[in-house]
C-alpha positions as CSV (number, residue, x, y, z in Angstrom):
1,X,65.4,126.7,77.0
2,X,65.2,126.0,80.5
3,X,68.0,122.9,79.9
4,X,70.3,125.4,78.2
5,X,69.9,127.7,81.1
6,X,70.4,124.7,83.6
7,X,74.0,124.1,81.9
8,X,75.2,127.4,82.2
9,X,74.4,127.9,85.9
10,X,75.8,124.8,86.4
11,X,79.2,125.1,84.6
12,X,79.4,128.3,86.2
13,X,78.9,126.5,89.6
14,X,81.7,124.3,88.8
15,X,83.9,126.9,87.5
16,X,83.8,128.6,91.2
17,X,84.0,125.0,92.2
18,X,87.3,124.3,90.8
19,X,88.5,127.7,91.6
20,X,87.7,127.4,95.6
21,X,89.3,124.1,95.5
22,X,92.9,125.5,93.7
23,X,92.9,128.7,96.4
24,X,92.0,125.9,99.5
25,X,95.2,124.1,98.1
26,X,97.1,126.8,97.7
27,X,96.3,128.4,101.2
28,X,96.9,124.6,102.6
29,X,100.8,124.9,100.9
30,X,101.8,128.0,102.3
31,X,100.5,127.2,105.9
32,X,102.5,124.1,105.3
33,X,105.5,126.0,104.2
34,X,105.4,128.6,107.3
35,X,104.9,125.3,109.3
36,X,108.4,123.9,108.1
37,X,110.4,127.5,107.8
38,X,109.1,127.8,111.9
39,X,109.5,124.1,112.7
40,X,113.1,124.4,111.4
């Protein structure tokens, strides 16, 4: 019972995880890209 519940909060976790970490990348490429449109 309680592991079940345990894998669930924790896939969860890791789904938001995973989702953070695609945005963080994506914000981090289109700073970049406003970094080379004003560098140029």
């Amino acid at each position: 019972m309680f592991n079940s519940s345990y894998n669930a909060f924790f896939s969860s976790l890791l789904r938001i995880v995973n989702s953070g970490t695609r945005s963080c990348s994506n914000t981090l490429n289109i700073s970049r890209l406003i970094e080379y449109t004003l560098t140029k």
